[in-house]
C-alpha positions as CSV (number, residue, x, y, z in Angstrom):
1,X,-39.6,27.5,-51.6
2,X,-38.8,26.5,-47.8
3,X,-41.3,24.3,-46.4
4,X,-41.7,24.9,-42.8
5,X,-43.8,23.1,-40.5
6,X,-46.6,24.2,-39.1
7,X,-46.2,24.1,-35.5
8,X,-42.7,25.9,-35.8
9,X,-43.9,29.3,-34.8
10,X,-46.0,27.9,-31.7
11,X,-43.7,25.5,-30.7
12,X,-41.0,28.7,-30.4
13,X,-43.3,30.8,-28.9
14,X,-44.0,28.3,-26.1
15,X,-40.3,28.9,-25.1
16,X,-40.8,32.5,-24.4
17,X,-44.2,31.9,-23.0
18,X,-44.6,33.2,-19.3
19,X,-41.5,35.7,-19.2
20,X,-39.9,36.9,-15.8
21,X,-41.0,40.5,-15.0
22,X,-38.9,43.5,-15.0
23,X,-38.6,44.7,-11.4
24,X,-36.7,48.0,-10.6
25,X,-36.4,48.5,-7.2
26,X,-37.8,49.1,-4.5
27,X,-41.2,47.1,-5.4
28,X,-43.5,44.8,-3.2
29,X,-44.4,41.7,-4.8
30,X,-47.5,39.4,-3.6
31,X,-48.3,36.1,-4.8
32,X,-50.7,33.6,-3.9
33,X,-51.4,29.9,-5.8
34,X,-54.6,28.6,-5.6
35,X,-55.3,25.1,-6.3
36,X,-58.2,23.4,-7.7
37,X,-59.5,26.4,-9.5
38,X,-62.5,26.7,-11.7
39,X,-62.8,25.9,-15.5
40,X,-60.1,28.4,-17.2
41,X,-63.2,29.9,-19.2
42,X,-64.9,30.8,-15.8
43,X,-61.6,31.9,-14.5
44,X,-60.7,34.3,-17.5
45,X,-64.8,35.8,-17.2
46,X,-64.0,36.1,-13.3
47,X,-60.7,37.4,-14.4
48,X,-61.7,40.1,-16.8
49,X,-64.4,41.8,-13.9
50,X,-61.2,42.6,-12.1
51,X,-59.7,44.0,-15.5
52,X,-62.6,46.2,-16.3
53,X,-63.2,47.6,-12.6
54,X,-59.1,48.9,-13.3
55,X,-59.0,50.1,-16.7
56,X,-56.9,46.8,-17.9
57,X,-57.2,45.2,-21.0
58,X,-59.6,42.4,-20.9
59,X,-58.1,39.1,-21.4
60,X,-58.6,36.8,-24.6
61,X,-60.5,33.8,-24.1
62,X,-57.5,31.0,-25.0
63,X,-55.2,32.6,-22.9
64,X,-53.1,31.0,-20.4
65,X,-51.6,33.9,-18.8
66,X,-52.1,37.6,-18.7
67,X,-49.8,40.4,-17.9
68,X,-51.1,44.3,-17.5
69,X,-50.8,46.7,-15.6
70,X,-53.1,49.7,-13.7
71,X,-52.7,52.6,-12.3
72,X,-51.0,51.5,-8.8
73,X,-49.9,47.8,-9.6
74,X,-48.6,45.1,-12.1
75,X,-50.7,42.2,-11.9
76,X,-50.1,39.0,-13.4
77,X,-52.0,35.4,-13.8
78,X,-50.7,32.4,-14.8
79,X,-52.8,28.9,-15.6
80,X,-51.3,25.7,-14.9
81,X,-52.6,22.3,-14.6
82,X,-53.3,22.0,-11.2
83,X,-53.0,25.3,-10.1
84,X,-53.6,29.2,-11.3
85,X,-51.0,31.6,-9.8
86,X,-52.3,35.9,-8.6
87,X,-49.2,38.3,-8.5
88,X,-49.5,41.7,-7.7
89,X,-46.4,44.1,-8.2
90,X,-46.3,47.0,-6.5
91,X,-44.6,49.9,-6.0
92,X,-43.8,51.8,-2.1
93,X,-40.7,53.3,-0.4
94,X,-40.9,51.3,2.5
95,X,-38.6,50.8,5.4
96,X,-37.3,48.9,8.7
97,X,-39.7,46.7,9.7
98,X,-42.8,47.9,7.8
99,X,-44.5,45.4,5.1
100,X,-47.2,45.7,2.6
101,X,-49.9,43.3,0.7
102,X,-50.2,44.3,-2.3
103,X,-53.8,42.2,-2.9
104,X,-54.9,45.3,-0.1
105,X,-55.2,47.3,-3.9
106,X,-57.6,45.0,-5.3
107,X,-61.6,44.9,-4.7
108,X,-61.3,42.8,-1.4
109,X,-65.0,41.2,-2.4
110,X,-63.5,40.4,-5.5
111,X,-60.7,38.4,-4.1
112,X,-62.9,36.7,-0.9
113,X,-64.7,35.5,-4.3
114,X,-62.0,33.8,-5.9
115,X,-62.4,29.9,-6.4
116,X,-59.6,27.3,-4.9
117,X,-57.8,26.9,-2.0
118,X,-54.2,29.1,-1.6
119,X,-51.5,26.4,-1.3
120,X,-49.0,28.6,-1.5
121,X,-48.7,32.2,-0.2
122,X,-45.6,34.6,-0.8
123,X,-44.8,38.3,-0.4
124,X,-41.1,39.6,-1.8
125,X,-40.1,42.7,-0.6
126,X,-37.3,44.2,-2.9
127,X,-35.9,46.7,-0.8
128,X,-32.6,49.5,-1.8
129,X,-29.7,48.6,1.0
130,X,-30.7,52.3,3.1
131,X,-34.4,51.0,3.7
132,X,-33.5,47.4,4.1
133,X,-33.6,46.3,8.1
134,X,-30.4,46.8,10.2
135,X,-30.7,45.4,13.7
136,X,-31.5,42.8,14.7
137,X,-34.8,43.8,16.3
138,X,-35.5,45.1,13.1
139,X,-35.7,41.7,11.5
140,X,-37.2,40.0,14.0
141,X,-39.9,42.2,14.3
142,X,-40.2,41.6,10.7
143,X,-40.5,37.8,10.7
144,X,-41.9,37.4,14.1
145,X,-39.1,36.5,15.9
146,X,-38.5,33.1,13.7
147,X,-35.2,32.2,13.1
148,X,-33.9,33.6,9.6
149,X,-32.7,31.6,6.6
150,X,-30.3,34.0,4.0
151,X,-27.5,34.1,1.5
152,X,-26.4,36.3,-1.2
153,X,-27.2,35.4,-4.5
154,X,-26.7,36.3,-8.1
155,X,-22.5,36.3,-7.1
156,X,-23.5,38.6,-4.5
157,X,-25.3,40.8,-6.7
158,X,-28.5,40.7,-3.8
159,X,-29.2,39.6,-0.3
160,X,-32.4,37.5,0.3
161,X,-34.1,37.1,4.2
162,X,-36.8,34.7,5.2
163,X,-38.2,32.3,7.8
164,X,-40.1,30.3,5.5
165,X,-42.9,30.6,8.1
166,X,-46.4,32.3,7.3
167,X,-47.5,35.6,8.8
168,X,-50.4,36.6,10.4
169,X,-52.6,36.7,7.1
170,X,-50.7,33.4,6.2
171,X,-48.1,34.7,3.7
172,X,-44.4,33.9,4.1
173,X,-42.7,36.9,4.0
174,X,-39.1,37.4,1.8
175,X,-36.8,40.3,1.6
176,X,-34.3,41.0,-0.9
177,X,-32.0,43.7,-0.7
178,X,-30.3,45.5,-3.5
179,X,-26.4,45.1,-4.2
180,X,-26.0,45.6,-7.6
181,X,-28.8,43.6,-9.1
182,X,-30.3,45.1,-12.1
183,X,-34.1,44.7,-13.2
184,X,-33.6,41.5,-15.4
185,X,-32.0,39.6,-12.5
186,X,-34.5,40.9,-9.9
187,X,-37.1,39.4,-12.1
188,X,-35.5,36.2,-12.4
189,X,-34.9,36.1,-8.6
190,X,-38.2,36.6,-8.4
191,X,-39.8,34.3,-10.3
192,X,-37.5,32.0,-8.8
193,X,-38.1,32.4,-5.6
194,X,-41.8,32.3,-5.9
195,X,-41.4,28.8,-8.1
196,X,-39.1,27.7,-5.6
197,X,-42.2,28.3,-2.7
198,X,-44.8,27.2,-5.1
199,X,-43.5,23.8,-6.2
200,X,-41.7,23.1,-2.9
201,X,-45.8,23.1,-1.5
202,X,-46.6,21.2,-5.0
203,X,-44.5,18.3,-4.1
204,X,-45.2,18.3,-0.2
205,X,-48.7,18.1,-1.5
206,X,-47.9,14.0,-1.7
207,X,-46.3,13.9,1.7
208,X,-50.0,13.6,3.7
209,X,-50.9,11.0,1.3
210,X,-47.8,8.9,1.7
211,X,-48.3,9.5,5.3
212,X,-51.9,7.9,4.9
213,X,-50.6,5.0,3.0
214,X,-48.1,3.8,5.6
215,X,-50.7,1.5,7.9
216,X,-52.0,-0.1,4.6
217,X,-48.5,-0.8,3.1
218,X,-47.6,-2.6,6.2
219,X,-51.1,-4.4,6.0
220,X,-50.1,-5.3,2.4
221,X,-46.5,-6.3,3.2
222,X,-46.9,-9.1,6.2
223,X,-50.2,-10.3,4.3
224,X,-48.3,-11.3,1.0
225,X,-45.4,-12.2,3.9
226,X,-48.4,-14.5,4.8
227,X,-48.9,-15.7,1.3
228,X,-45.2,-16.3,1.0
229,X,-44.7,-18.7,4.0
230,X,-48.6,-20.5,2.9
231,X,-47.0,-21.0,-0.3
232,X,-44.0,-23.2,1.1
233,X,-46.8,-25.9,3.1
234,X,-49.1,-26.5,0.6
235,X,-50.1,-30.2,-0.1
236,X,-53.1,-30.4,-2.2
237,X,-54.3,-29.2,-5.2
238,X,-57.1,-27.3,-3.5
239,X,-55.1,-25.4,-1.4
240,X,-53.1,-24.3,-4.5
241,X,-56.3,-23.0,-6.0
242,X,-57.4,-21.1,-2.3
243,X,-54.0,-19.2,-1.9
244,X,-54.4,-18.5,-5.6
245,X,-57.6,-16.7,-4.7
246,X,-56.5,-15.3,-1.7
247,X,-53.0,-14.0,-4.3
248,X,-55.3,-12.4,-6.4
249,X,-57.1,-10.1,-4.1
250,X,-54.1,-8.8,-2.6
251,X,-53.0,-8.5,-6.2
252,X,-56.3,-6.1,-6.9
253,X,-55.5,-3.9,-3.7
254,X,-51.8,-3.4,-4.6
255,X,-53.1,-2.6,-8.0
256,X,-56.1,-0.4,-6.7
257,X,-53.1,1.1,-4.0
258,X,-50.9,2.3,-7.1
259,X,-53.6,3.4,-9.5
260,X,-55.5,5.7,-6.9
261,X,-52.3,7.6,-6.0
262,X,-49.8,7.4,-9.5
263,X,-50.9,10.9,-10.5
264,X,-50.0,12.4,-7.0
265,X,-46.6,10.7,-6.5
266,X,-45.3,11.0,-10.3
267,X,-46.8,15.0,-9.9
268,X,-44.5,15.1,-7.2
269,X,-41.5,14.0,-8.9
270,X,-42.1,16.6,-11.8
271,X,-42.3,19.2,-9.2
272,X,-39.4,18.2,-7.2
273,X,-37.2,18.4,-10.2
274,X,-38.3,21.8,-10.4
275,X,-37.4,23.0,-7.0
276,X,-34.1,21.7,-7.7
277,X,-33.4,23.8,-11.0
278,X,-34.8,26.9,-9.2
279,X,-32.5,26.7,-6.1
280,X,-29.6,26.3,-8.5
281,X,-30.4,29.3,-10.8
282,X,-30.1,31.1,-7.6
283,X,-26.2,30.8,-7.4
284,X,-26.1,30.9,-3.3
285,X,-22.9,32.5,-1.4
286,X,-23.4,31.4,2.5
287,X,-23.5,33.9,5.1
288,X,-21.6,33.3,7.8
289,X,-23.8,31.6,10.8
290,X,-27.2,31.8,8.5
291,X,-28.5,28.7,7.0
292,X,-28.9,29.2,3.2
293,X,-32.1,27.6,1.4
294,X,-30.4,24.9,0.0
295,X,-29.1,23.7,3.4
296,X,-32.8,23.9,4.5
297,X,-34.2,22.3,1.7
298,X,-31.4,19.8,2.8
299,X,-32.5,19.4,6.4
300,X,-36.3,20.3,6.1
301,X,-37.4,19.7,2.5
302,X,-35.5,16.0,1.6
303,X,-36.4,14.2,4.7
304,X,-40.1,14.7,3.6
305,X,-39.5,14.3,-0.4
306,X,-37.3,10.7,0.9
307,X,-40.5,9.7,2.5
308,X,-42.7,9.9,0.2
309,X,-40.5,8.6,-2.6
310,X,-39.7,5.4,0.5
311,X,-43.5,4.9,-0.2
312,X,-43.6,4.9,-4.0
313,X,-40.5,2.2,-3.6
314,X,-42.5,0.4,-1.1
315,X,-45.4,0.1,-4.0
316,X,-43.5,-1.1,-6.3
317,X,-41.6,-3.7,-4.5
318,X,-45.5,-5.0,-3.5
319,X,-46.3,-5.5,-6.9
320,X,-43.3,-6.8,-7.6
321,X,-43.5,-9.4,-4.9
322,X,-47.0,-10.1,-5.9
323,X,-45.6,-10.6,-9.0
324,X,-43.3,-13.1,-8.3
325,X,-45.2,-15.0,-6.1
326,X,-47.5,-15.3,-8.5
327,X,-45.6,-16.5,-11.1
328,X,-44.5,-19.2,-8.2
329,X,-47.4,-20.3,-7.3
330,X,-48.6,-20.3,-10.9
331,X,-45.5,-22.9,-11.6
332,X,-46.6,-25.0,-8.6
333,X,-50.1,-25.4,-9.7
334,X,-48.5,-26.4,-13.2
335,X,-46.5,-29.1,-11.9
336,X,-49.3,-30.3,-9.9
337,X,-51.5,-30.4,-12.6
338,X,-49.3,-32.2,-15.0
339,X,-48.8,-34.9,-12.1
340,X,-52.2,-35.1,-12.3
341,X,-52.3,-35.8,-15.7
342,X,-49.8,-38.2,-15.8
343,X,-52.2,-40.0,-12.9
344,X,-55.1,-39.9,-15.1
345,X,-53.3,-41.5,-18.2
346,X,-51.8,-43.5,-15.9
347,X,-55.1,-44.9,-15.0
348,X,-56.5,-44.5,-18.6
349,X,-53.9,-47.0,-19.6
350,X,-54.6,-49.4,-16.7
351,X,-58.2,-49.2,-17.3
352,X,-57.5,-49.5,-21.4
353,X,-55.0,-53.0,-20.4
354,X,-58.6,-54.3,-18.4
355,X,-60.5,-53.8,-21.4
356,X,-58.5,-55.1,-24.0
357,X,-58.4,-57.8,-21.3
358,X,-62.5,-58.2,-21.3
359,X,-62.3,-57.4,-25.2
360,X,-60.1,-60.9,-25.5
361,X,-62.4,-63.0,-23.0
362,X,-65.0,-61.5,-25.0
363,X,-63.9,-61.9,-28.5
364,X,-63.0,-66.0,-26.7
365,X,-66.7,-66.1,-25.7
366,X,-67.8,-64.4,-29.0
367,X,-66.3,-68.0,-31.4
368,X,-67.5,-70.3,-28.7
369,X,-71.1,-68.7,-28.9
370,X,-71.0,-68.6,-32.6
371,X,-69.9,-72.0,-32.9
372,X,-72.4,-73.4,-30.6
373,X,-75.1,-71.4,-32.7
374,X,-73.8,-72.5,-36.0
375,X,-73.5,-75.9,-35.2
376,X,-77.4,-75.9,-33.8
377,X,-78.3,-74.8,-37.7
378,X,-75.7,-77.2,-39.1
379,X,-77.7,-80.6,-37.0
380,X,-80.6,-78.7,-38.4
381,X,-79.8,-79.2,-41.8
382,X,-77.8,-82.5,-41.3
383,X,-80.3,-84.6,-39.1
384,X,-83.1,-84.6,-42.3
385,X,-80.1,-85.5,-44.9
386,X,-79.6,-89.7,-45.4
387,X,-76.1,-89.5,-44.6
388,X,-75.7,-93.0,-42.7
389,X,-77.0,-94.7,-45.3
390,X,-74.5,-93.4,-48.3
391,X,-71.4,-92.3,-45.7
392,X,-72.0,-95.1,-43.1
393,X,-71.5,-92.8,-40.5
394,X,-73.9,-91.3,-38.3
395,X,-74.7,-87.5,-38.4
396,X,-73.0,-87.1,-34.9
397,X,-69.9,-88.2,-36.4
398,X,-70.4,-85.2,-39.2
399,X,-71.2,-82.7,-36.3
400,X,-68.0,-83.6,-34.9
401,X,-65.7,-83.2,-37.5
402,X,-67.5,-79.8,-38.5
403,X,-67.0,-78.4,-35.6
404,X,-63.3,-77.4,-35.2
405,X,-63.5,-76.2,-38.6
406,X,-66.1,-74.2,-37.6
407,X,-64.5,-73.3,-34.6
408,X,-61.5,-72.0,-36.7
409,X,-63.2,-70.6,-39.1
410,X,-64.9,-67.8,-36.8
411,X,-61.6,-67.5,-34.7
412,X,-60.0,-66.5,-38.0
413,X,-62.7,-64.1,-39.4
414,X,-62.4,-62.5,-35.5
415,X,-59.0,-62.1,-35.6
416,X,-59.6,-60.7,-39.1
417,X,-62.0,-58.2,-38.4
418,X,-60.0,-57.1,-35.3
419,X,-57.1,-56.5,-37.2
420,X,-59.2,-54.4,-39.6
421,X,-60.0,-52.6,-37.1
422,X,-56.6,-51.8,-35.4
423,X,-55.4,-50.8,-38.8
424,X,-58.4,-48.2,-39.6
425,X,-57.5,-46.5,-35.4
């Protein structure tokens, strides 16, 4: 029998986890992202009041995402990581210059009670081409006399309006008009235009804090500048040691700098990768005279993505720097110290030369004193001895002669037990 593993099923079904929705038009869609929400568990209980006050399913407690629908409106809710994502699909033959929110159909305590902040607000109005708007003071009634951003898309299967600006209930307004497009591709272009507007305000979402960081960077940058010019007029050893210390703190902020602020900035680069995809799958024709989203996400959206990603270069190159300096100064104190050394056994060996110096005057000394103190025992034991009368000589005369030999003698059993020694080190 086939052994198949056991996350194969799951691991599938993650591909086909939150589906596009099946729009027919004409249909209003609203969608807000609200960041920082509460614990999922809290948000699903929250979640299911909503459910039961309109007849809806109530949602499981592992879910991630829930789709139903009631009586007047699709609603759908999405968790992600940082975010949760509210979209409400409804249904209305409007026209011209009208608009509609479709969050007006829910309990409006319930939604003033929702926890998080909206970082990203969207309506899409889908719109069949008789009840789309014609003149020109159509649309700018429509989007507040902004100036317009459209193409076709889908091969010119639909025709999408905005001013990527927010209304006056802070919701940037969309219209797509029908040309062909058939419900699959209206929820795709959907759900991409609403990723699009959600991870575009994702990633902007680092922009303040790259902002914020500029004034420390350049703090950062003509301190270690500092370091790096200090590190060319050192002369002693303790100055090595006190830019060494003054290295390593700017080492800890550069560190602290990146570690406070890696989730932010690499979030960001997920993100933008994802704006990028959605903009494609959108398959832009240009409209003669209209700026298409890709040539504003060109002019309006790069610009702040570049600086943001000028400040995660700018990290980098500090701890690189820091780095390297490091690693300079580390080789300098090295070098010093091993001149050091070669100093101190310099000295060790002039100081070694004295005392093998002292050790010889010493060990000179050492035979004389023994002599002296040998001879004293030997006219000890001589002067009571008749030696004049049997050698004819008197007992000076034996002291004499004795005492080179002795003399000798404890030279040679110095020498001797010197040599011993040496052999034994």
């Amino acid at each position: 029998m086939i052994k198949f593993h056991e996350l194969k099923d799951s691991l599938i079904g993650e591909l086909h986890n939150r589906p596009f929705p099946l729009i027919t038009i004409p249909a209003q869609v609203s969608h807000m992202v609200l960041l920082n929400p509460v614990a999922r568990e809290k948000e699903i209980e929250y979640l299911n009041i909503l459910a039961k006050a309109n007849k809806m399913p109530n949602a499981s407690a592992e879910a991630t995402c829930y789709y139903e629908s009631a009586k007047d409106f699709d609603f759908r809710w999405e968790r992600h990581s940082e975010f949760s994502t509210y979209t409400i699909i409804s249904k209305k033959e409007i026209s011209g210059s009208e608009h509609f929110n479709g969050f007006m159909s829910l309990d409006q305590e319930w939604i003033s009670n929702l926890k998080g902040e909206v970082i990203s607000a969207n309506h899409i109005d889908l719109r069949l081409p008789q009840n789309a708007p014609k003149e020109e003071d159509e649309f700018n009634q429509y989007f507040a006399n902004e100036p317009l951003i459209g193409s076709h898309i889908y091969d010119g299967n639909a025709t999408v309006w905005t001013s990527v600006q927010s209304d006056q209930d802070g919701f940037s307004r969309v219209i797509l008009i029908d040309e062909g497009i058939d419900p699959n591709q209206a929820g795709r272009a959907v759900r991409n235009l609403l990723e699009l507007a959600t991870y575009r305000s994702m990633t902007l979402l680092a922009w303040p804090v790259a902002r914020s960081l500029l004034p420390e960077l350049g703090e950062l940058e003509k301190s270690l500048n500092k370091t790096g010019e200090k590190l060319k007029k050192l002369e002693t050893l303790e100055d090595e040691q006190n830019l060494m210390t003054e290295l390593i703190s700017e080492a800890s902020k550069v560190e602290k700098l990146i570690s406070d602020n890696s989730f932010r900035f690499s979030a960001m680069d997920a993100y933008f990768k994802i704006t990028e995809s959605r903009l494609e799958m959108l398959k832009e024709q240009k409209i003669p005279t209209i700026r298409t989203l890709k040539e504003f996400h060109l002019r309006r959206f790069i610009p702040a993505y570049d600086t943001c990603m000028s400040v995660v270069k700018r990290k980098k190159n500090l701890s690189d720097r820091v780095g390297r300096t490091s690693e300079l100064l580390h080789s300098r104190l090295q070098i010093s110290l091993e001149a050091q050394n070669q100093k101190l056994l310099a000295s060790m060996d002039s100081r070694s030369k004295v005392q093998l110096r002292l050790q010889q005057t010493v060990e000179g000394l050492s035979v004389v004193a023994i002599t002296y103190y040998s001879m004293g025992l030997i006219r000890f034991m001589v002067e009571p001895l008749p030696i004049e009368k049997y050698l004819g000589i008197g007992d000076s005369w034996v002291i004499g002669g004795l005492t080179p030999v002795i003399l000798f003698g404890v030279y040679a059993i110095v020498r001797r037990i010197r040599k011993t020694l040496d052999k034994s080190t």
